[in-house]
Backbone and ligand atoms as CSV (ligand in chain L), in Angstrom:
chain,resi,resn,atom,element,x,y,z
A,1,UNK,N,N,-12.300,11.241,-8.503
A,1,UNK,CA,C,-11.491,10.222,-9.166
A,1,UNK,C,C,-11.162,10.623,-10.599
A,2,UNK,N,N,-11.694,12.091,-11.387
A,2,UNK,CA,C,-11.805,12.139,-12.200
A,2,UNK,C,C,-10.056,12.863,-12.336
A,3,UNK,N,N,-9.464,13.283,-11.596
A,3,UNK,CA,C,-7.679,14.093,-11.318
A,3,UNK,C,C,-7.061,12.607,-11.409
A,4,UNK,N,N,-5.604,12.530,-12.092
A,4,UNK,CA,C,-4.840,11.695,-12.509
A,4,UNK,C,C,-4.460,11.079,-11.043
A,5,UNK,N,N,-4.400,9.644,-10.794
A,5,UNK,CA,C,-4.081,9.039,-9.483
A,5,UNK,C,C,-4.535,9.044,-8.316
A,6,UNK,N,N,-5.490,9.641,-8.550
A,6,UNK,CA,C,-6.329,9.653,-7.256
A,6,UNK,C,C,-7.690,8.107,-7.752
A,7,UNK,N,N,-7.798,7.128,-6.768
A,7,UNK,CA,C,-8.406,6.385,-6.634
A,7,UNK,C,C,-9.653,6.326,-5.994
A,8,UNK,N,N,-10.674,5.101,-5.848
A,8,UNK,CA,C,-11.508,5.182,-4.879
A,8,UNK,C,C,-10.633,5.409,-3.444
A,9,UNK,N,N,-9.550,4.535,-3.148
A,9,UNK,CA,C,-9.421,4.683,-1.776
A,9,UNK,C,C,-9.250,6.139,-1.407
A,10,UNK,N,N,-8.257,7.167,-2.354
A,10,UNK,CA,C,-8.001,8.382,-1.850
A,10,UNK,C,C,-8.712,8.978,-2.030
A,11,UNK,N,N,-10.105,9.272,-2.788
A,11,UNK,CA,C,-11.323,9.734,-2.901
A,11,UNK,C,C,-11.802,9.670,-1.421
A,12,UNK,N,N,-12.371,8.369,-0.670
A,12,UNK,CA,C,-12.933,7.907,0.017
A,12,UNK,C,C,-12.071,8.631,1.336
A,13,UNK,N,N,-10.935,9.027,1.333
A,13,UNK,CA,C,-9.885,9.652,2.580
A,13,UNK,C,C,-10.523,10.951,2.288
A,14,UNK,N,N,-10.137,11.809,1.200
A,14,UNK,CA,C,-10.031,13.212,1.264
A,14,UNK,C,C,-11.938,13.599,1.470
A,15,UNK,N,N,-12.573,12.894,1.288
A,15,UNK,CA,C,-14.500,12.839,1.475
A,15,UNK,C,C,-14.495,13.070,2.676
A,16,UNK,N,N,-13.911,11.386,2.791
A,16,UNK,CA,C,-14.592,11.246,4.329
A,16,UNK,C,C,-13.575,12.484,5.669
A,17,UNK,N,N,-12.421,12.608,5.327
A,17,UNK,CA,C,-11.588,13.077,6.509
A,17,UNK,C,C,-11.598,14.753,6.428
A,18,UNK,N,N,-11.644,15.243,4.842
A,18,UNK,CA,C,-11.700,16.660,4.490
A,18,UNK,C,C,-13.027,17.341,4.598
A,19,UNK,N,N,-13.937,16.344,3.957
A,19,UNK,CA,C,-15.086,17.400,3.762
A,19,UNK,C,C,-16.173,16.636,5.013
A,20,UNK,N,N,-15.941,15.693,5.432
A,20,UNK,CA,C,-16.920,14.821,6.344
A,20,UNK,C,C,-18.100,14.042,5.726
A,21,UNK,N,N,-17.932,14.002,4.623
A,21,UNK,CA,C,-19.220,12.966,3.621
A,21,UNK,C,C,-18.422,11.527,3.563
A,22,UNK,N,N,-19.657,10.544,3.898
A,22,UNK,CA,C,-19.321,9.448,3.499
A,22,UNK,C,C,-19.592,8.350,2.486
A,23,UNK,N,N,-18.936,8.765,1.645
A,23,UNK,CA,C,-19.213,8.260,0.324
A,23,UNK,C,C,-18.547,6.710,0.031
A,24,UNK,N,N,-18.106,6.605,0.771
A,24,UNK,CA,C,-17.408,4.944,0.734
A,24,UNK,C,C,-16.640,4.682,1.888
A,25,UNK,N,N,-16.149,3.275,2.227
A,25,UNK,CA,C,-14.925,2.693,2.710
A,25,UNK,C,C,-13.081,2.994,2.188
A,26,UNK,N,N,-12.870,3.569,2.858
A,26,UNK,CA,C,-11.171,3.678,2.191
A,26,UNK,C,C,-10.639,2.317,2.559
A,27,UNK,N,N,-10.301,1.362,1.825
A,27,UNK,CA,C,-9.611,0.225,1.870
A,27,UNK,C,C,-8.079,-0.172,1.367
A,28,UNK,N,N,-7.742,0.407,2.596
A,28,UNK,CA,C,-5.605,-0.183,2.379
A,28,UNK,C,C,-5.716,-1.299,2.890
A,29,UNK,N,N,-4.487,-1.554,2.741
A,29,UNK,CA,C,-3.921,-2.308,3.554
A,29,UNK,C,C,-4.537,-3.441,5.167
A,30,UNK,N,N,-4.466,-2.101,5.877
A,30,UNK,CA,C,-4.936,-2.688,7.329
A,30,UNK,C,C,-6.776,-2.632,7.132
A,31,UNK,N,N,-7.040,-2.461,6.659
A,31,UNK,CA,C,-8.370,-2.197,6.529
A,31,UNK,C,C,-8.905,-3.798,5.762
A,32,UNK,N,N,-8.272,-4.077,4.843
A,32,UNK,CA,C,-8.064,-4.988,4.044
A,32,UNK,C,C,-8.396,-6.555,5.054
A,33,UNK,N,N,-6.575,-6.411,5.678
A,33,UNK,CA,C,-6.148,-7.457,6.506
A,33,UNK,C,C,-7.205,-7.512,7.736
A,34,UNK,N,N,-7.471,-6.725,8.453
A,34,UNK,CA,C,-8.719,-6.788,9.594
A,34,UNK,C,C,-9.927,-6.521,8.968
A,35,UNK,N,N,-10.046,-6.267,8.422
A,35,UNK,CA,C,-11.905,-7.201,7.665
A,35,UNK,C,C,-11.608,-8.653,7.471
A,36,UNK,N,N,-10.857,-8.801,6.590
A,36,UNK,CA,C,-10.936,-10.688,6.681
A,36,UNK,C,C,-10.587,-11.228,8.045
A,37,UNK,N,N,-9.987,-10.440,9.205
A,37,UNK,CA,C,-9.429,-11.202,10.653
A,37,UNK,C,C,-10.541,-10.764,11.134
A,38,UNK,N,N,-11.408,-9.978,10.907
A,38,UNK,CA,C,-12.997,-9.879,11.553
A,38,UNK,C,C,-13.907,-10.854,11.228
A,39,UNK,N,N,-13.903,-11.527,10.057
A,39,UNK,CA,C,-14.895,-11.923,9.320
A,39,UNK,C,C,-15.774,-11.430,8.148
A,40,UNK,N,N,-15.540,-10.204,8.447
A,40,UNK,CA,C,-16.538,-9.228,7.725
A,40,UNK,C,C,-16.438,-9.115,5.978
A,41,UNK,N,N,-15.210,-10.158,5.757
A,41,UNK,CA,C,-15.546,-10.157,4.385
A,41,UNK,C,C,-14.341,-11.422,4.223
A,42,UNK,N,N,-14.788,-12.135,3.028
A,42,UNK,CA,C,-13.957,-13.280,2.617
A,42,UNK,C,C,-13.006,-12.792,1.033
A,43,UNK,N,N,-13.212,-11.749,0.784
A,43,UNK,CA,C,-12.916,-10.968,-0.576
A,43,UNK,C,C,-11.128,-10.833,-0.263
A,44,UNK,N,N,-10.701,-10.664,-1.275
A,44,UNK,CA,C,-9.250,-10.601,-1.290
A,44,UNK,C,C,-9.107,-8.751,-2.417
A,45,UNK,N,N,-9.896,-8.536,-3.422
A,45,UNK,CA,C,-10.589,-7.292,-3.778
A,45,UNK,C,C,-10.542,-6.467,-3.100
A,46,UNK,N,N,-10.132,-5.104,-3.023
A,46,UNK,CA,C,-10.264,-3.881,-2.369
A,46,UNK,C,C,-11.619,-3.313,-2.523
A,47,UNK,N,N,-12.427,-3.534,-3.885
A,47,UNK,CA,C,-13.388,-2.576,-4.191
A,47,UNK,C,C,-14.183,-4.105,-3.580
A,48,UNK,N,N,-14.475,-5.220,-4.205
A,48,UNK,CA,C,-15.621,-6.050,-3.303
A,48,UNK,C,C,-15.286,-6.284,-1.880
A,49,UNK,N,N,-14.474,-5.421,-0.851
A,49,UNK,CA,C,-14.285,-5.500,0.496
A,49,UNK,C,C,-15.128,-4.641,0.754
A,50,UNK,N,N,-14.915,-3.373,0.018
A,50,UNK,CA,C,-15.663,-2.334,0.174
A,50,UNK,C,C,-16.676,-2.747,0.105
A,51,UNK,N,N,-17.428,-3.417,-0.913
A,51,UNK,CA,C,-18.915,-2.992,-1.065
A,51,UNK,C,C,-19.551,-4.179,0.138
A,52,UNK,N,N,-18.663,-4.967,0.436
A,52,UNK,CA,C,-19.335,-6.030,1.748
A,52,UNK,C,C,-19.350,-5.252,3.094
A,53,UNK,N,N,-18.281,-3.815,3.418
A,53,UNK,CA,C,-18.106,-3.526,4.591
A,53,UNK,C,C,-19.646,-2.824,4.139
A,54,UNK,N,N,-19.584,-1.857,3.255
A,54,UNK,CA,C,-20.855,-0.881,3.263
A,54,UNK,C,C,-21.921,-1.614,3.486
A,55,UNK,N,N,-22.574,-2.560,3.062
A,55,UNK,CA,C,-23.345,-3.658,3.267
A,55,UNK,C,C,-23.825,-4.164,5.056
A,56,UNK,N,N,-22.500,-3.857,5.707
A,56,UNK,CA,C,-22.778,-3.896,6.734
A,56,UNK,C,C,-22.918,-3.014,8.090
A,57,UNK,N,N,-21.905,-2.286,7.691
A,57,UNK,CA,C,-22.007,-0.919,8.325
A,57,UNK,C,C,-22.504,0.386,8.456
A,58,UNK,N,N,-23.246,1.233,9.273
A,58,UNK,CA,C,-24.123,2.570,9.009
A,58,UNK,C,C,-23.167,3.601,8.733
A,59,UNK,N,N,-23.849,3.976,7.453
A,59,UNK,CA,C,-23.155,4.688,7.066
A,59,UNK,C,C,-22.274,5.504,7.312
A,60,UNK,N,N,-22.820,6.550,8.857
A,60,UNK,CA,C,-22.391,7.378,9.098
A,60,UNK,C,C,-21.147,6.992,10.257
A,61,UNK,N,N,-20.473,5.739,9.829
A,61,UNK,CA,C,-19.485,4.940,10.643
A,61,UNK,C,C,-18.421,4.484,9.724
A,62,UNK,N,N,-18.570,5.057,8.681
A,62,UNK,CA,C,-17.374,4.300,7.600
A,62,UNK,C,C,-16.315,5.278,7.751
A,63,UNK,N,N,-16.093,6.730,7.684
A,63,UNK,CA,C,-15.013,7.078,7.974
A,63,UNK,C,C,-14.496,6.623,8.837
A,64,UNK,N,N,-15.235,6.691,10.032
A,64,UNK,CA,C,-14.541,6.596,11.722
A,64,UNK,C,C,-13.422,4.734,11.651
A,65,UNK,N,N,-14.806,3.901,10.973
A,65,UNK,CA,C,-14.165,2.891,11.205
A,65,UNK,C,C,-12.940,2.316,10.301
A,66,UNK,N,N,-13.006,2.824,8.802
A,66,UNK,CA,C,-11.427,2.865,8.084
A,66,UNK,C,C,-10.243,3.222,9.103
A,67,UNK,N,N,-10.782,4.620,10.164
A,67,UNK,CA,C,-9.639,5.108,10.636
A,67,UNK,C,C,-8.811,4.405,11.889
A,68,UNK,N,N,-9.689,3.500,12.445
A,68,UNK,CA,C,-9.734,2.703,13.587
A,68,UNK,C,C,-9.294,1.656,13.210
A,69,UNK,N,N,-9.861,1.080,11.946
A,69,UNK,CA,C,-9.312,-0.230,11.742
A,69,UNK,C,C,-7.408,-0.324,11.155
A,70,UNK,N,N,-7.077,0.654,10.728
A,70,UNK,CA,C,-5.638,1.338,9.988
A,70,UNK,C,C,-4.981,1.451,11.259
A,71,UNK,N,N,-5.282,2.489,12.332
A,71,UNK,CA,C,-4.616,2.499,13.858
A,71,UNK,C,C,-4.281,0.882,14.197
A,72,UNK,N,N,-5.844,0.378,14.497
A,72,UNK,CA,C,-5.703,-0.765,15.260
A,72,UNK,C,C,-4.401,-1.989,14.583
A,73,UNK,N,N,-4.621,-1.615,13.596
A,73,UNK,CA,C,-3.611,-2.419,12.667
A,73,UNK,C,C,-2.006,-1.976,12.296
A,74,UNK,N,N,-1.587,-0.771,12.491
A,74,UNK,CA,C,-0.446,-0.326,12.633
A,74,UNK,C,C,0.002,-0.595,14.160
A,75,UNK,N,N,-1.014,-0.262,15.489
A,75,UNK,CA,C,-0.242,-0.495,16.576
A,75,UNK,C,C,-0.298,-1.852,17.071
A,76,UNK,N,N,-1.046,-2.349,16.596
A,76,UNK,CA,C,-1.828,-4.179,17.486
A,76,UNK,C,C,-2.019,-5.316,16.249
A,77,UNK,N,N,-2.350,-5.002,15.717
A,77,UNK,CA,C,-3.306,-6.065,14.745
A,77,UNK,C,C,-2.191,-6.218,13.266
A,78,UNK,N,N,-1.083,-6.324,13.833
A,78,UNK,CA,C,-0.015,-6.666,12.475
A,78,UNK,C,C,0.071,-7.759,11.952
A,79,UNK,N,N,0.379,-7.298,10.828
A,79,UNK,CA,C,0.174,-8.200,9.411
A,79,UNK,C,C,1.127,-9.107,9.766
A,80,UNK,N,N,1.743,-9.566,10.558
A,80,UNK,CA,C,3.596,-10.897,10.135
A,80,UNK,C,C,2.987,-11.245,12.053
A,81,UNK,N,N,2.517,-9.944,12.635
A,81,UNK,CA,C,2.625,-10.827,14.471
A,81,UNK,C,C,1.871,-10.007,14.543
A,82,UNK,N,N,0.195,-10.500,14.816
A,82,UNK,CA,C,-0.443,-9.461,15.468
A,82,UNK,C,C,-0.862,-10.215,16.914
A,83,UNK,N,N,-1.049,-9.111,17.949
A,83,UNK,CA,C,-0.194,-8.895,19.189
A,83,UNK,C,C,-2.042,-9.317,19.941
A,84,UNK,N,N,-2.123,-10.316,19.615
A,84,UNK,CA,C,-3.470,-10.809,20.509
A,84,UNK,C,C,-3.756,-10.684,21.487
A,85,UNK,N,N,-2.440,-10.866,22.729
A,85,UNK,CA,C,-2.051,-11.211,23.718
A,85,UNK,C,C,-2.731,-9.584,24.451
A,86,UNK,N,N,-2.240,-8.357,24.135
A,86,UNK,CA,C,-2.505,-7.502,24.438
A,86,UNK,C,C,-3.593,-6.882,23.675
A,87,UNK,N,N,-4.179,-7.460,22.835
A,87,UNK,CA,C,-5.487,-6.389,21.951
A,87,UNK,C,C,-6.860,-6.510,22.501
A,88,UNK,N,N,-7.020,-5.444,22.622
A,88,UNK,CA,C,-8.800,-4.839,23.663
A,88,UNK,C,C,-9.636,-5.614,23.073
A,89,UNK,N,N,-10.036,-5.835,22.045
A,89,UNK,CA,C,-10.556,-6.574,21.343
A,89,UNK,C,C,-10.595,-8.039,21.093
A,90,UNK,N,N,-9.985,-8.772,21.318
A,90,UNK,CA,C,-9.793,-9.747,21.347
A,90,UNK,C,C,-10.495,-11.167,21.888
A,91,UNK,N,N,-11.517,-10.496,22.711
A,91,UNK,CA,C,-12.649,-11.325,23.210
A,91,UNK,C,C,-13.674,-10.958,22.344
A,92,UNK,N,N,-13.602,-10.550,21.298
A,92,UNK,CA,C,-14.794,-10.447,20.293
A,92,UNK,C,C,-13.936,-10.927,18.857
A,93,UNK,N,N,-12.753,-11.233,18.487
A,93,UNK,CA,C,-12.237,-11.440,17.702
A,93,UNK,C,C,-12.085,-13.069,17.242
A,94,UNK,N,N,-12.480,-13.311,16.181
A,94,UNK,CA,C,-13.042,-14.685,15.529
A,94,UNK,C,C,-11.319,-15.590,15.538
A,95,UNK,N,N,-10.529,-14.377,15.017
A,95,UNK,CA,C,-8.859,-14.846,14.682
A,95,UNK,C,C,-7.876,-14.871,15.871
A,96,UNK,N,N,-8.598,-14.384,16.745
A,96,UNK,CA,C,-7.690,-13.862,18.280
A,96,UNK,C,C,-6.564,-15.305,18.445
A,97,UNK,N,N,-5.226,-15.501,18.394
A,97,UNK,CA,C,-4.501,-16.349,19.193
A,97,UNK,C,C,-3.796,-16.097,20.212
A,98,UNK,N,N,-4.420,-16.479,21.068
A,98,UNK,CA,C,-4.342,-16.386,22.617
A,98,UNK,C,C,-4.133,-18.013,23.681
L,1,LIG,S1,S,-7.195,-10.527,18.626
L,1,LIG,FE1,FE,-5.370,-10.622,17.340
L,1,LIG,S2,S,-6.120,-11.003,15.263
L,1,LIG,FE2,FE,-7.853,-10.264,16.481
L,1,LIG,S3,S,-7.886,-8.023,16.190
L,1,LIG,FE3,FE,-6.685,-8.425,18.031
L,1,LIG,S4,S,-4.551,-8.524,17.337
L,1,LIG,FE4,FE,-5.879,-8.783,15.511
């Protein structure tokens, strides 16, 4: 974080996806929006989302699951219509409208 524009989140990408260390949660967008449609955090904060996901998750699952939760949310889990009707998940989902 110490190179001009690079943030925690892009820190937390080039760690976790380049070198395989997991040093944090990368929190965009979809990562953001499906933690609060999980439950997993009531924070509107990027960095206190983060520190509630780490809180809950093993460690060695925070890359994988930034990357899953960003997919799941670009193809299914959209921000204006997310697509309940068809999401795998959805029988475990607190927000599911079905
Ligand atoms: S059930 Fe709906 S709100 Fe929940 S994860 Fe799936 S698409 Fe998102």
């Amino acid at each position: 974080m110490a190179l001009p524009g690079v943030g925690p989140k892009t820190a937390n990408v080039v760690l976790g996806n380049a070198f395989g260390r997991n040093e944090g949660i990368a929190v965009d967008t979809h990562v953001q929006r499906l933690s609060r449609r999980f439950f997993l955090t009531e924070e509107e904060d990027p960095e206190k989302i983060e520190r509630d996901l780490v809180a809950l998750l093993p460690r060695e699952e925070w890359t994988r699951f930034a990357l899953l939760l960003q997919d799941h949310g670009r193809k299914t889990c959209k921000a204006r219509k997310p697509e309940c009707a068809v999401c795998p998940v959805a029988d475990l989902c607190p927000s599911a409208e079905i």
